[in-house]
C-alpha positions as CSV (number, residue, x, y, z in Angstrom):
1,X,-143.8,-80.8,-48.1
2,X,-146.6,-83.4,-49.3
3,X,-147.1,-84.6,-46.3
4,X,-147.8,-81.4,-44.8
5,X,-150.0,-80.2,-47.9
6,X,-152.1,-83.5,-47.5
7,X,-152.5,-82.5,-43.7
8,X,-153.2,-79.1,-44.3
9,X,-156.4,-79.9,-47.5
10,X,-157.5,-82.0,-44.4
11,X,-157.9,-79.4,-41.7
12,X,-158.3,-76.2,-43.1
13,X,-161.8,-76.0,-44.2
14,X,-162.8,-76.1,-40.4
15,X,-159.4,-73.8,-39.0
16,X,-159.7,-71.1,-41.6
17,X,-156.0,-68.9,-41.4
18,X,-154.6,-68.8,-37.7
19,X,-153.2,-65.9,-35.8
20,X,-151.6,-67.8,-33.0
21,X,-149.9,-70.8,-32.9
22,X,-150.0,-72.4,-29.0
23,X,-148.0,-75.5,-28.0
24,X,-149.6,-76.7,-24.9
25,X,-147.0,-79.0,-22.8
26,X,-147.4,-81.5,-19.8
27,X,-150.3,-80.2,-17.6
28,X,-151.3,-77.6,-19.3
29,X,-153.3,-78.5,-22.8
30,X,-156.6,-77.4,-21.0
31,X,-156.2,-73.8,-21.8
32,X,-157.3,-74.6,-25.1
33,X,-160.5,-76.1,-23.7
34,X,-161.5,-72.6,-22.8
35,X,-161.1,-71.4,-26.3
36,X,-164.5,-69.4,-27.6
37,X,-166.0,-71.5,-29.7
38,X,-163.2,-74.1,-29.5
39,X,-163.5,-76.9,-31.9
40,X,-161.0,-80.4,-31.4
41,X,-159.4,-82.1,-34.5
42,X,-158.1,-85.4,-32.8
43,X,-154.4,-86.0,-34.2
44,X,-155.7,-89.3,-35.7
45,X,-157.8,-87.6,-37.9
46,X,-154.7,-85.5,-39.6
47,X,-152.9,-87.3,-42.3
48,X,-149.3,-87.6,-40.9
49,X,-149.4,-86.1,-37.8
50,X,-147.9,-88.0,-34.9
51,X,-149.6,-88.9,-31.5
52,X,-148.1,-88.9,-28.7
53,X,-148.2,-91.3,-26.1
54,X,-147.9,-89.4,-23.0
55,X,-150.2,-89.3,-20.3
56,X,-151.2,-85.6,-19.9
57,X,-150.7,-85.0,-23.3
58,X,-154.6,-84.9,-25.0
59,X,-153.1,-85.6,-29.1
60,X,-155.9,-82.9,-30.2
61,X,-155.8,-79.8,-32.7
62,X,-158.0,-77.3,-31.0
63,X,-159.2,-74.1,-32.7
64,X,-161.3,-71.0,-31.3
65,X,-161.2,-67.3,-30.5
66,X,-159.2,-65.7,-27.5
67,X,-159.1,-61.7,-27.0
68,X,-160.4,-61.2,-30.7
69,X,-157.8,-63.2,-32.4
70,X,-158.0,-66.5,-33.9
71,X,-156.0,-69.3,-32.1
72,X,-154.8,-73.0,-33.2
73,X,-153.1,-74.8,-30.2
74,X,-151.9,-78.2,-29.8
75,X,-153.0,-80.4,-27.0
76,X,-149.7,-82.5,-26.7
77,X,-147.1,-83.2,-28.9
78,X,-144.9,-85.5,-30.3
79,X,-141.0,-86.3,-29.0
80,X,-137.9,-87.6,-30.1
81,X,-138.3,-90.1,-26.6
82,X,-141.0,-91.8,-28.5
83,X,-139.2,-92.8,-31.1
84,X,-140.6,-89.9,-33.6
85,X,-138.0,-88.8,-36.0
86,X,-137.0,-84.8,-35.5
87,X,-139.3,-84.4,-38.8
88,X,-142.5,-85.7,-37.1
89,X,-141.3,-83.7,-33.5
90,X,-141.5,-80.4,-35.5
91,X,-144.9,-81.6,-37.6
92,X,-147.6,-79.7,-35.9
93,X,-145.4,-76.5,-35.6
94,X,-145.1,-76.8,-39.7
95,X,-148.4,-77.7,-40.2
96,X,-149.5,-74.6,-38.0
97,X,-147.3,-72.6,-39.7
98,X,-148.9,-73.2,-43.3
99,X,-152.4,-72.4,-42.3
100,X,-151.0,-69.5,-41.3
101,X,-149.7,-68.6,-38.1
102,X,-147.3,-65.6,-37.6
103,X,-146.8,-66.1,-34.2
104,X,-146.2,-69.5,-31.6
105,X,-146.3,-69.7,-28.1
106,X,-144.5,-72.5,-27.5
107,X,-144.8,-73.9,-23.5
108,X,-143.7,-76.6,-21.7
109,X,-142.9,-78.0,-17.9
110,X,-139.0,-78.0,-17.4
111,X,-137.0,-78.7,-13.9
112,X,-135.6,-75.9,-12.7
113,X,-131.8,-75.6,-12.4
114,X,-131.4,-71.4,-11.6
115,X,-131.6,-70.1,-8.0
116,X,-134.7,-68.6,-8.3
117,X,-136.8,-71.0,-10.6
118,X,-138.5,-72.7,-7.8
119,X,-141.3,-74.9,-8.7
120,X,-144.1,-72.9,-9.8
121,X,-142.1,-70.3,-11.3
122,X,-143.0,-69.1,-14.8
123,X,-140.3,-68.5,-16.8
124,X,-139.8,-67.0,-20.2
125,X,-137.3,-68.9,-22.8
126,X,-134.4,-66.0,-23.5
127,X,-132.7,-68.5,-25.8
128,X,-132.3,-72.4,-25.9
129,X,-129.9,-75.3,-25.9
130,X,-130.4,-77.9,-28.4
131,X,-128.8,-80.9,-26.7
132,X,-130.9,-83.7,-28.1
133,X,-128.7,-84.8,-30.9
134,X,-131.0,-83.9,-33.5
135,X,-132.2,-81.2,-35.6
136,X,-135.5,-80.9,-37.6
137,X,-133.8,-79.0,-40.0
138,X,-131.5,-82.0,-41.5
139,X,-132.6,-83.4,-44.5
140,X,-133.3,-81.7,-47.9
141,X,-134.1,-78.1,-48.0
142,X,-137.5,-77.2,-49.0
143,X,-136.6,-73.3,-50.2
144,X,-140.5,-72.5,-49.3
145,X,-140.6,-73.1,-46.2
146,X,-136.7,-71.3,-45.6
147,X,-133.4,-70.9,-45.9
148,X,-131.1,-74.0,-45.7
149,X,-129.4,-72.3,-43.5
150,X,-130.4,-71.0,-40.1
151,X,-130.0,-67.7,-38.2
152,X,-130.7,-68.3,-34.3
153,X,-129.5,-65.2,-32.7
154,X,-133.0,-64.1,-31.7
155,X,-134.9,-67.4,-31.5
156,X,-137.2,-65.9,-28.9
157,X,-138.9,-62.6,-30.0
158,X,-137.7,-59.9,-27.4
159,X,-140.9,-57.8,-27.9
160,X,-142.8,-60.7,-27.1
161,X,-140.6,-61.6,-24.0
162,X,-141.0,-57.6,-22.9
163,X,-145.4,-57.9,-23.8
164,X,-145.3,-60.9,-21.6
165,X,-143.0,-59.6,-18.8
166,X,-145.2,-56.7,-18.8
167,X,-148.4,-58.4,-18.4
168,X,-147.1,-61.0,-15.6
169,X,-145.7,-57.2,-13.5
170,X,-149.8,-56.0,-14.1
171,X,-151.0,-59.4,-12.6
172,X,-148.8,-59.4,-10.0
173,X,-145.9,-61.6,-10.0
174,X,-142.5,-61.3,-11.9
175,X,-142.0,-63.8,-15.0
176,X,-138.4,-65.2,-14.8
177,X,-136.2,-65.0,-17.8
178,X,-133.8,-67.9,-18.8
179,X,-132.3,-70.3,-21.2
180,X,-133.6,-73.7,-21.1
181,X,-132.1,-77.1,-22.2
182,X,-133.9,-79.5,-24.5
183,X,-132.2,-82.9,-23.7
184,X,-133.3,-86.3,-25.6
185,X,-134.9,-87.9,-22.5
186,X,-136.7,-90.2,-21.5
187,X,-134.6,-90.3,-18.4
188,X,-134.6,-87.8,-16.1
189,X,-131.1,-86.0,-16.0
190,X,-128.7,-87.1,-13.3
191,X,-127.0,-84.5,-10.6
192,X,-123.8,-84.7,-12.7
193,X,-125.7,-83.8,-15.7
194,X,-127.6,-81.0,-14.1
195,X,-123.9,-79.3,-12.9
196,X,-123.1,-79.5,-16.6
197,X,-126.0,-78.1,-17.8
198,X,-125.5,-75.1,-14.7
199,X,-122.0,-74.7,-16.3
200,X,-123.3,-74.1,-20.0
201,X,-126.0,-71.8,-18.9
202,X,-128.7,-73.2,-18.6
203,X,-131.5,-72.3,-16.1
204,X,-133.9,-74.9,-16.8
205,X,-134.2,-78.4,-18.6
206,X,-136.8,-80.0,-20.6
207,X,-137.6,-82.7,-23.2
208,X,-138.9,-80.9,-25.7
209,X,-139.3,-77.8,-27.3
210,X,-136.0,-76.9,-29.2
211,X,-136.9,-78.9,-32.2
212,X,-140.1,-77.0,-32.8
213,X,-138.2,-73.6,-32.1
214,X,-135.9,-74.3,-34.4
215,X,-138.7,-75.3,-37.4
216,X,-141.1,-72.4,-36.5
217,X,-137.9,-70.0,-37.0
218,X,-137.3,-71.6,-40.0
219,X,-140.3,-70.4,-40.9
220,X,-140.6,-67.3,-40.4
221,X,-142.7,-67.4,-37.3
222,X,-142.0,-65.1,-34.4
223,X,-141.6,-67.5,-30.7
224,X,-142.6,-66.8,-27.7
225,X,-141.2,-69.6,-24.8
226,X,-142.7,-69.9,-21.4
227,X,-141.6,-73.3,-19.1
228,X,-143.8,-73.7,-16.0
229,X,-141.1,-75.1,-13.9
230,X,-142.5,-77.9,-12.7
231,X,-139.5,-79.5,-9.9
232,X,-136.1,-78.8,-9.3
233,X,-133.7,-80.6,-11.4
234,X,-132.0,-84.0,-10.2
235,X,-129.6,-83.3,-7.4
236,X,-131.3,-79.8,-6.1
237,X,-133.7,-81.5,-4.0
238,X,-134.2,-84.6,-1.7
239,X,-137.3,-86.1,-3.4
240,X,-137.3,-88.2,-6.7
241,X,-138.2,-87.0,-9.9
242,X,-141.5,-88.1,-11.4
243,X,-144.2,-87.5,-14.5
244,X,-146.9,-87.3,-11.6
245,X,-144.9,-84.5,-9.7
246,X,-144.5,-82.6,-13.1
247,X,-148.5,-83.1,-13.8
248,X,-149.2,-81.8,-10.4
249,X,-147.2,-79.2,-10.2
250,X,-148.7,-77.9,-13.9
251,X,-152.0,-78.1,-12.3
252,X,-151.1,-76.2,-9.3
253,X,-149.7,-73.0,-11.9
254,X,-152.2,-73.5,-14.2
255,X,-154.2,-70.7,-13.4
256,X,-151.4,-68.4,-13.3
257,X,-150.0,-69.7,-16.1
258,X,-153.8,-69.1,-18.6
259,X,-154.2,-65.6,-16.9
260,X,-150.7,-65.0,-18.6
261,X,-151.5,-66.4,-21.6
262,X,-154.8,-64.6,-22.4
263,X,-153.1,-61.3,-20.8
264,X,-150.3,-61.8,-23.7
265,X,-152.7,-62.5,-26.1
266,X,-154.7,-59.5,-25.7
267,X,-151.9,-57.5,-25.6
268,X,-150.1,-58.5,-29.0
């Protein structure tokens, strides 16, 4: 908790008290440039908070105005592939989190493993599968921040699913619904992999996410999950998997996937 205490005395004379929490994934951390009056707070500058060192991941804490609420979002983030313990993964939702947030929107690109998550689909998180081997909740309790122990039954808000499904059906296109996989990485999953993951219900698989779920519902904050599905999962296709096929694709949805986001956020 003094970690995240020195981080917060650091930033919160220029963020003032949040209303919405983003986590921008692979692709997509541009939204935030489009902020009103957006201001950048490179990771570096917070004490503690962990950069990431993946290409299409900015490492910035960018704050401004969207459809009169107040918005912090995260350019990037942190993950357990890096060698980041599941403490410093789940940093920046915290930190977010005790200047105030209520609410995350928590995004990412996954590989799509459901029949009808081709690539380009957006799809809202219905509920998760922590298969990374790690939890940011291990470790000493801090009784502020929650209980020690954890009730996931809603992880994702289903008002928020319905606002958002709502607002994709008045812009024109249908917002999947599924349950997506947070694997360790930084491998891609193999095709025997991806017919486990099909078996335990998964619709689409990721490397991130699930840790910062888990601390934001620790927390009290409500979570809205959207994955841009970026590729089909190993073995569904005849072409390779890449990080410059998951850019691309996230540029290609991109403007579907901010005309969803500010439509959700003027609707909450």
């Amino acid at each position: 908790m003094e970690a995240l205490n020195q981080a917060k005395e650091a930033v919160a004379d220029r963020i003032g008290t949040p209303d919405v929490a983003l986590v921008l994934g692979s692709g997509l951390g541009d939204y935030a440039n489009g902020l009103d009056g957006a201001h950048a707070i490179p990771y570096g500058e917070i004490p503690h908070m962990p950069l990431s060192s993946v290409e299409g991941h900015a490492g910035n804490l960018v704050t401004g105005q969207k459809a009169g609420k107040r918005i912090i979002a995260m350019q990037g983030r942190a993950h357990l592939y890096e060698g980041n313990s599941p403490g410093e993964v789940a940093f920046g939702v915290r930190l977010m989190a005790i200047l105030g947030a209520k609410t995350l929107i928590v995004t990412n690109a996954a590989g799509g493993i459901g029949p009808r998550l081709e690539p380009g689909a957006l799809m809202a998180i219905t509920d998760q599968l922590n298969l990374t081997g790690a939890s940011s909740l291990v470790g000493p309790n801090d009784k502020h921040q929650g209980a020690r122990f954890l009730d996931m039954t809603t992880a994702f808000d289903p008002a928020l699913i319905e606002t958002a499904s709502t607002v994709a059906v008045a812009q024109g296109f249908e917002l999947q619904r599924g349950v997506y996989a947070g694997l360790l990485g930084p491998a891609y999953e193999t095709p025997a992999e991806v017919r486990m993951l099909r078996t335990l219900g998964a619709d689409a698989v990721g490397m991130s996410t699930v840790l910062e779920v888990l601390a934001a519902r620790h927390m009290g904050v409500r979570v809205l999950g959207i994955s841009c599905i970026s590729n089909l999962a190993a073995g569904l296709s005849g072409s390779p998997l890449s990080h410059e096929e998951v850019q691309e694709s996230a540029r290609r949805v991109r403007p579907r996937f901010e005309s969803l986001l500010s439509g959700v956020l003027e609707a909450m």
